[in-house]
N, CA, C and O atoms as a CHARMM CRD file, in Angstrom:
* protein
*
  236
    1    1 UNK  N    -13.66400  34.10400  13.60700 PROA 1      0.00000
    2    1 UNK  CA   -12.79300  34.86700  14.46200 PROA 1      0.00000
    3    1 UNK  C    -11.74400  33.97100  15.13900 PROA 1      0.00000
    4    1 UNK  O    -10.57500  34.34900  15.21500 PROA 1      0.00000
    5    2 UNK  N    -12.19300  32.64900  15.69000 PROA 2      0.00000
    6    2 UNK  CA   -11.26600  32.10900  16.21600 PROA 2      0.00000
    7    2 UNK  C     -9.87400  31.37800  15.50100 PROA 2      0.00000
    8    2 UNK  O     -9.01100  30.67200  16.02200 PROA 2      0.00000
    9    3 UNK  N    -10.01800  31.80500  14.23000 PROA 3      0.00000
   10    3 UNK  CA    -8.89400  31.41600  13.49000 PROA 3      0.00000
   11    3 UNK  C     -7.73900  32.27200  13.61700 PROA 3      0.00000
   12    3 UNK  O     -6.64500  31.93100  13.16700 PROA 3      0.00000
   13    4 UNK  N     -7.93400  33.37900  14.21400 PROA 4      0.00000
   14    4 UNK  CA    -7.44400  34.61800  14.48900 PROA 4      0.00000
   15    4 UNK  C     -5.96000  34.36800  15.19000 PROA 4      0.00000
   16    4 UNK  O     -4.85800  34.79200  14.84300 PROA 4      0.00000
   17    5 UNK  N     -6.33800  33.52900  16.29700 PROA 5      0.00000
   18    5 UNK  CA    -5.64600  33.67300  17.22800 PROA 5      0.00000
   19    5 UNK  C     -4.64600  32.29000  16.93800 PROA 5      0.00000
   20    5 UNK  O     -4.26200  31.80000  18.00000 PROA 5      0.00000
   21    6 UNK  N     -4.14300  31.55700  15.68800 PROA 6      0.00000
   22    6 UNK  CA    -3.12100  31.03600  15.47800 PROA 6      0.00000
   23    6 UNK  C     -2.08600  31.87200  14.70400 PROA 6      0.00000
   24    6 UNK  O     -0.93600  31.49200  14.48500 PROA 6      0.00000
   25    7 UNK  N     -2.68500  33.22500  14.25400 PROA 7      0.00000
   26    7 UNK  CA    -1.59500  33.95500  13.54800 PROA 7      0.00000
   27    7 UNK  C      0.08800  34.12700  13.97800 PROA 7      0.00000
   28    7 UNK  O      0.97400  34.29800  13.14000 PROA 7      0.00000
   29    8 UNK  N      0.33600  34.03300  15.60100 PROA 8      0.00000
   30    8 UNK  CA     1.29000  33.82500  16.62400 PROA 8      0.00000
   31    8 UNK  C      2.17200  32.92500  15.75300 PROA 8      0.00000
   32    8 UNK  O      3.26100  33.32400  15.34000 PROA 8      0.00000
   33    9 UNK  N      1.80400  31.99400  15.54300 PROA 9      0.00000
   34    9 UNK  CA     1.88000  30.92900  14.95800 PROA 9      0.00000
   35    9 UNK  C      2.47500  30.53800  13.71000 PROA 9      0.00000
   36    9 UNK  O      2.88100  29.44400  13.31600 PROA 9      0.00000
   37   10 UNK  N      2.42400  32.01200  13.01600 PROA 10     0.00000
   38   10 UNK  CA     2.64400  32.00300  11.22300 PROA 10     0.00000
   39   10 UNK  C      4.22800  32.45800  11.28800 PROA 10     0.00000
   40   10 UNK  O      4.88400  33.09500  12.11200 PROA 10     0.00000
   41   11 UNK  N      4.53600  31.81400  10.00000 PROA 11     0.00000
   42   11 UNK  CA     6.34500  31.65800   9.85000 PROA 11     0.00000
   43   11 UNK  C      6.99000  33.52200  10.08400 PROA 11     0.00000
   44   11 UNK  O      7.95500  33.92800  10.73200 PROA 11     0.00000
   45   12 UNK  N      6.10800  34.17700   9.36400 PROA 12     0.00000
   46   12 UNK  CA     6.03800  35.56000   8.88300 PROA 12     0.00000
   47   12 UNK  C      5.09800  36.21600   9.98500 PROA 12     0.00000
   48   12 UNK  O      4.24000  37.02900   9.64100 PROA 12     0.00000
   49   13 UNK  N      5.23800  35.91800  11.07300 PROA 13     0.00000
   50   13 UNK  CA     4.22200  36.93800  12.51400 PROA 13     0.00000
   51   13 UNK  C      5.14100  38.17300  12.61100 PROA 13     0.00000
   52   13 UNK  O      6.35500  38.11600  12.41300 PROA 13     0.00000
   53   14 UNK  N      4.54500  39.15900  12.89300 PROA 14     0.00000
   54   14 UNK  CA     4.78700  40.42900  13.14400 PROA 14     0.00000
   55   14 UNK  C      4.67500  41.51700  14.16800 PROA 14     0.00000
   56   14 UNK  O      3.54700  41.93800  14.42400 PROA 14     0.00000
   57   15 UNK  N      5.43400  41.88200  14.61600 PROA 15     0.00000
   58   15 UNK  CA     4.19000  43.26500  15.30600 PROA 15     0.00000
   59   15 UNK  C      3.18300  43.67100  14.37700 PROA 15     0.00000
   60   15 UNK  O      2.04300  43.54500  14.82500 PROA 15     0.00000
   61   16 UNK  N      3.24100  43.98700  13.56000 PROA 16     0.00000
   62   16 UNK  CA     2.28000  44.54300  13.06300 PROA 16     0.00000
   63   16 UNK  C      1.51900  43.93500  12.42800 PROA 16     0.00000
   64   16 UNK  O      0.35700  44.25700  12.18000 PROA 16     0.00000
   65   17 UNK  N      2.08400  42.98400  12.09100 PROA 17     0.00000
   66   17 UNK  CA     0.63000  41.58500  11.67000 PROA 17     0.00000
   67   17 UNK  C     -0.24100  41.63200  12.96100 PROA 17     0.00000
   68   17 UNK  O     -1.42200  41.97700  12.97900 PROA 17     0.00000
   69   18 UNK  N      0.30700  41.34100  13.76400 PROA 18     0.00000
   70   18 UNK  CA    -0.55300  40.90900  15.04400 PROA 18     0.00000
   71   18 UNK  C     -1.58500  41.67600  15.68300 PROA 18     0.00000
   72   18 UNK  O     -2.62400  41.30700  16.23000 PROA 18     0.00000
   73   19 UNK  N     -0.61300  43.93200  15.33100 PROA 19     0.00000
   74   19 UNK  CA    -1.33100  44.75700  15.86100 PROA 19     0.00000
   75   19 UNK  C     -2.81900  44.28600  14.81500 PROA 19     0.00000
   76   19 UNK  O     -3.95200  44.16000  15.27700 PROA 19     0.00000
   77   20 UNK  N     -2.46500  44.10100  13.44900 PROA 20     0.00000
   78   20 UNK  CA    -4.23600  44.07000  12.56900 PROA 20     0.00000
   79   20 UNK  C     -5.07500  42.82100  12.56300 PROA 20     0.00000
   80   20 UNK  O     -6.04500  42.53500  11.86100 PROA 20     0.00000
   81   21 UNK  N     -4.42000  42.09600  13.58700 PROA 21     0.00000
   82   21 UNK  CA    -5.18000  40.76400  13.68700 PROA 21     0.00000
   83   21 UNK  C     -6.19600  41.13000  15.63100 PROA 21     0.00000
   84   21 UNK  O     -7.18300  40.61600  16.15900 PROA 21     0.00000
   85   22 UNK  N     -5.29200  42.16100  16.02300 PROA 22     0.00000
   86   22 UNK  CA    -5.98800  42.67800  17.40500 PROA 22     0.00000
   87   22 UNK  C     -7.12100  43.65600  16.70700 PROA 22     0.00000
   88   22 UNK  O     -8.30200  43.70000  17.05400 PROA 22     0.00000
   89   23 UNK  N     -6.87500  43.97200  16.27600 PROA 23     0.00000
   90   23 UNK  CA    -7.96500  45.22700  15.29600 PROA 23     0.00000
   91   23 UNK  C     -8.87000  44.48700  14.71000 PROA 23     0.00000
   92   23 UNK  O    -10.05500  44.80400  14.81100 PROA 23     0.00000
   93   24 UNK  N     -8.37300  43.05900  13.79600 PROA 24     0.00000
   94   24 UNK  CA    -9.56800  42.61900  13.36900 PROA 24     0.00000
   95   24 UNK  C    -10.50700  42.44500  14.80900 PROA 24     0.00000
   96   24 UNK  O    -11.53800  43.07100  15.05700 PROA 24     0.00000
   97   25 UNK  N     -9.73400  41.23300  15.83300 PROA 25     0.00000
   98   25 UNK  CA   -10.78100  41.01000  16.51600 PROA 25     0.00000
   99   25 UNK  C    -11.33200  42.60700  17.65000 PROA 25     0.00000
  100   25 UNK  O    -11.70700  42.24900  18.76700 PROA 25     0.00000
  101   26 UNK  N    -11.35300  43.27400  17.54800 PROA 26     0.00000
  102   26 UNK  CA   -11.42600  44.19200  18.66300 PROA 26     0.00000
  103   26 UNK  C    -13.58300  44.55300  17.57400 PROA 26     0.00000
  104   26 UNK  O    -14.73400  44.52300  18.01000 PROA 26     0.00000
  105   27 UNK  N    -13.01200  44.81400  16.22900 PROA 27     0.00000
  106   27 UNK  CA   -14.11200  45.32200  15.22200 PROA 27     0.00000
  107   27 UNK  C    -14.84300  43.73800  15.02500 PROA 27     0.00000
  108   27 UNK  O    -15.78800  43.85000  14.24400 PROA 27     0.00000
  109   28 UNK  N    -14.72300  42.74200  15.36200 PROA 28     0.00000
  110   28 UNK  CA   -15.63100  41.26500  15.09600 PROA 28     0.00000
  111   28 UNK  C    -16.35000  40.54500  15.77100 PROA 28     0.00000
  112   28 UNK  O    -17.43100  40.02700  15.49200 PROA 28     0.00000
  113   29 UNK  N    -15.45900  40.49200  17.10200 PROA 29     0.00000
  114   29 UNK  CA   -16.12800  40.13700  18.52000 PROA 29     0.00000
  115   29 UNK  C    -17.29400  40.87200  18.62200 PROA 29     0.00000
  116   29 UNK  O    -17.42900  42.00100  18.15000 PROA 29     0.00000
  117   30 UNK  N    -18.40100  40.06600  19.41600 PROA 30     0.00000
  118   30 UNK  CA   -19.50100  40.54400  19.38600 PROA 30     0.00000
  119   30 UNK  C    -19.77400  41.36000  20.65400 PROA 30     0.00000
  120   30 UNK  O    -20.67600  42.18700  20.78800 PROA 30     0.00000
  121   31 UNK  N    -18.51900  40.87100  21.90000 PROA 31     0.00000
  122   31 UNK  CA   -19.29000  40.94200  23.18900 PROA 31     0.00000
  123   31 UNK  C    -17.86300  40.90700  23.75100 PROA 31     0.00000
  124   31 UNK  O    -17.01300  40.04900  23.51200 PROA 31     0.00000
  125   32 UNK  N    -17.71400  42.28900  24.76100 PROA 32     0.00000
  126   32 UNK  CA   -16.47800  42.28300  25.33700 PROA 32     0.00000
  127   32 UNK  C    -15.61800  40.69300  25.96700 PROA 32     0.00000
  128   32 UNK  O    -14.41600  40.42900  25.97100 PROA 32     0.00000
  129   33 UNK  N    -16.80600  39.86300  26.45300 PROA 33     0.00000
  130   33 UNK  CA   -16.29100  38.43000  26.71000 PROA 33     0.00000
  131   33 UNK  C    -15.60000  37.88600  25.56900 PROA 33     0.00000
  132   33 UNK  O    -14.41000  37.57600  25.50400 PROA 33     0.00000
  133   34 UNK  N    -16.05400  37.84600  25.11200 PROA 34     0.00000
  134   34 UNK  CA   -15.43400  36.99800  23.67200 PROA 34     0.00000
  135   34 UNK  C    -14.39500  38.08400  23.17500 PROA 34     0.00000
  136   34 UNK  O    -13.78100  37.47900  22.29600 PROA 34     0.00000
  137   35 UNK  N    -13.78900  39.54000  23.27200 PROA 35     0.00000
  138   35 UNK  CA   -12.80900  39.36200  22.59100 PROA 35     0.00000
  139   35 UNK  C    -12.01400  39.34700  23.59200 PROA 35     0.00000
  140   35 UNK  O    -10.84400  39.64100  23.34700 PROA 35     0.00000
  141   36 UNK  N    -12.35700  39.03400  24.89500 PROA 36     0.00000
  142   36 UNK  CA   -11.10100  38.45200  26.40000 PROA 36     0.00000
  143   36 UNK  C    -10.82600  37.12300  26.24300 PROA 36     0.00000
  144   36 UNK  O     -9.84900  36.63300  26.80900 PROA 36     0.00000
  145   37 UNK  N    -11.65700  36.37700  25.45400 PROA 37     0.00000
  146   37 UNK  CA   -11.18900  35.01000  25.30500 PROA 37     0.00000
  147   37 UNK  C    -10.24600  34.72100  24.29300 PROA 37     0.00000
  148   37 UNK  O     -9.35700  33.87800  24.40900 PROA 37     0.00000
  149   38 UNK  N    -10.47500  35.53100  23.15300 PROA 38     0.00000
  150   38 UNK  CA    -9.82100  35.73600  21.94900 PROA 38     0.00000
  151   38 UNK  C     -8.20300  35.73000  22.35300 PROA 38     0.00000
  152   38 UNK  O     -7.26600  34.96000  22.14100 PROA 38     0.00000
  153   39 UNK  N     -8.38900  37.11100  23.11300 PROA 39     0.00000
  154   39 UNK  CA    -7.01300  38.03200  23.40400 PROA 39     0.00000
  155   39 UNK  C     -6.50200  37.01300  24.19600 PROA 39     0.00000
  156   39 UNK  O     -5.37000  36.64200  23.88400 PROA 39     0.00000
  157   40 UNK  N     -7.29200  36.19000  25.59700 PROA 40     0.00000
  158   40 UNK  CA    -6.20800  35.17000  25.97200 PROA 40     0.00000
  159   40 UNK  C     -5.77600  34.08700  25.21800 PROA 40     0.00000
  160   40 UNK  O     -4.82000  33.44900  25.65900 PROA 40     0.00000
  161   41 UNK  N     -6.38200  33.68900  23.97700 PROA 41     0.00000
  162   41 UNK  CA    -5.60100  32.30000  23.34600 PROA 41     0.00000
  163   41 UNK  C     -4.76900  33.00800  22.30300 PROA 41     0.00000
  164   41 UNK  O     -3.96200  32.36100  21.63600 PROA 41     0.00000
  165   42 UNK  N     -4.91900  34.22800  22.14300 PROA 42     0.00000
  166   42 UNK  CA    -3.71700  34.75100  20.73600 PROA 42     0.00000
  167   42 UNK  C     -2.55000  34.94400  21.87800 PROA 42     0.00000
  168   42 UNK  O     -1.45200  34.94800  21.32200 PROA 42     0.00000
  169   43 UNK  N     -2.46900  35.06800  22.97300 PROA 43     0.00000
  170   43 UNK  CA    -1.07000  35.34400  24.12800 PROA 43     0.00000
  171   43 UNK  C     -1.29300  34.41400  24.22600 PROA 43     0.00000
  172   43 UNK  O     -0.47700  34.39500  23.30500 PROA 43     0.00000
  173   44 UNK  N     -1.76600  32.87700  24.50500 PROA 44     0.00000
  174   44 UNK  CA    -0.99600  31.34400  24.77100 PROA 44     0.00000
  175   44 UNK  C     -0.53300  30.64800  23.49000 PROA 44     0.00000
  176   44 UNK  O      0.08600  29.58900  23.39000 PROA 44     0.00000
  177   45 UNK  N     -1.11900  31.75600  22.20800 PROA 45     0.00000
  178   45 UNK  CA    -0.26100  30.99000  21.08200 PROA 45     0.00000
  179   45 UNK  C      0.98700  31.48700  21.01500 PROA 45     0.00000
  180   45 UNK  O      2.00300  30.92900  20.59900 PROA 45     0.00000
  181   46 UNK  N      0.81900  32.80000  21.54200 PROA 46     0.00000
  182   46 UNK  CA     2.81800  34.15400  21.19400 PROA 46     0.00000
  183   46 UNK  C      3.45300  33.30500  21.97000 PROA 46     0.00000
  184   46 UNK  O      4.64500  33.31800  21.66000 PROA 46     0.00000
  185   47 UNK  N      3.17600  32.36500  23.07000 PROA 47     0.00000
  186   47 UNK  CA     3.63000  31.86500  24.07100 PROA 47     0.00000
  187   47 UNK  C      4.35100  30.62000  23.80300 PROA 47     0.00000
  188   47 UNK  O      5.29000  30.27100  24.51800 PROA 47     0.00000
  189   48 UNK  N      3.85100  29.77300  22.56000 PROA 48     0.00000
  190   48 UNK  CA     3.95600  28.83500  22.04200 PROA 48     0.00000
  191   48 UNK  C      5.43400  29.11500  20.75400 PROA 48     0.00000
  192   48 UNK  O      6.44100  28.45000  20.50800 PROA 48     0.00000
  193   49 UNK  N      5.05100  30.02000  20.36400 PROA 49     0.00000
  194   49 UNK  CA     6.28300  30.50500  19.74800 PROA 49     0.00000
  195   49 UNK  C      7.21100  29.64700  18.93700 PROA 49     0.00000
  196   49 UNK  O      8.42800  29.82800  18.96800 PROA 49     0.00000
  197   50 UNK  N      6.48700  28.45900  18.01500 PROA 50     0.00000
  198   50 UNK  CA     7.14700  28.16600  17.20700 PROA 50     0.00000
  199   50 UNK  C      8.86000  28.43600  16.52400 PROA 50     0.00000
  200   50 UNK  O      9.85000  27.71000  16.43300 PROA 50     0.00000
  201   51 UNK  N      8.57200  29.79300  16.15700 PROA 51     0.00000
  202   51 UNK  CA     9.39200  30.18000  14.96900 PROA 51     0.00000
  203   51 UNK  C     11.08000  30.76100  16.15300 PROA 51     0.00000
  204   51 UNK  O     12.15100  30.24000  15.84100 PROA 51     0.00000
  205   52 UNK  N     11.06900  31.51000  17.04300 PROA 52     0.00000
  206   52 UNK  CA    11.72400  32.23600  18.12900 PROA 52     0.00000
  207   52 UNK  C     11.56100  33.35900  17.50600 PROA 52     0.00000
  208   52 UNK  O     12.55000  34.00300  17.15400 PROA 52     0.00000
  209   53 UNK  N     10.17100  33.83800  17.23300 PROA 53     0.00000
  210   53 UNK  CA    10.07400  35.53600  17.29100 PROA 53     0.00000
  211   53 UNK  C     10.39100  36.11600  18.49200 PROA 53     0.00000
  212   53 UNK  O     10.60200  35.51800  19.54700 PROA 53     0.00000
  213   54 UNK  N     10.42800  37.67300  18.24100 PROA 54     0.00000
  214   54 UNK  CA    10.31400  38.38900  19.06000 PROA 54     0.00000
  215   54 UNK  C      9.76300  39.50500  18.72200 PROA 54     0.00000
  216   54 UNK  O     10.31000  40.54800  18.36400 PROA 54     0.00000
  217   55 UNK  N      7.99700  39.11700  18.91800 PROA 55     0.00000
  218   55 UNK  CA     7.17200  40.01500  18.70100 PROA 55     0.00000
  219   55 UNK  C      7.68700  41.32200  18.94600 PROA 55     0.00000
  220   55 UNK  O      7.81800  42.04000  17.95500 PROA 55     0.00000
  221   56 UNK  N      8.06900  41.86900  20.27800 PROA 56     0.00000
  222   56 UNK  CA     8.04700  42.95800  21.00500 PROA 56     0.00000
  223   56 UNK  C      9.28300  43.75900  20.01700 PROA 56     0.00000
  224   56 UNK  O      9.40200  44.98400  20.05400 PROA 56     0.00000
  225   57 UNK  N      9.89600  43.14900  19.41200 PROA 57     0.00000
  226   57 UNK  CA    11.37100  44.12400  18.20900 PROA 57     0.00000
  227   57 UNK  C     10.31700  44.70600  17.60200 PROA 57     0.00000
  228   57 UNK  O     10.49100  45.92100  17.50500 PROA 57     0.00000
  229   58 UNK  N      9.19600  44.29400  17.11200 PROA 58     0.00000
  230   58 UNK  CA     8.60300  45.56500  15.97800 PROA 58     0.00000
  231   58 UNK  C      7.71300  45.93800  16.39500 PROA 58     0.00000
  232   58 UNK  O      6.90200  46.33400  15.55800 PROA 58     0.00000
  233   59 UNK  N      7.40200  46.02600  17.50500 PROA 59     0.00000
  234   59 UNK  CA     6.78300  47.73300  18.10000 PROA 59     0.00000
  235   59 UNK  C      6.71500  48.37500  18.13200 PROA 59     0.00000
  236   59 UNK  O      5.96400  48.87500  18.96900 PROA 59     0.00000
């Protein structure tokens, strides 16, 4: 699961990549903790922002 949260990260990130990478982890996480930890390092990777997406255009 925790590979999850470099997708932010990928040349080709998406809204909608991202919405099925929240879906994966929402259905993988075992334990509401863990997918709050998840969800905060996939937002300090969008944060990191390599590429200058802008997730929020394909919403």
């Amino acid at each position: 699961m925790l590979w999850l949260v470099f997708a932010p990260l990928a040349r080709d990130a998406t809204a909608a990549a991202l919405r099925e990478v929240v879906a994966e982890i929402q259905a993988g996480a075992n334990a509401a903790e863990e997918r709050a930890e998840l969800y905060t390092k996939l937002l300090e990777m969008a944060a990191i922002d390599p590429w200058g997406h802008n997730i929020e255009e394909g919403a």
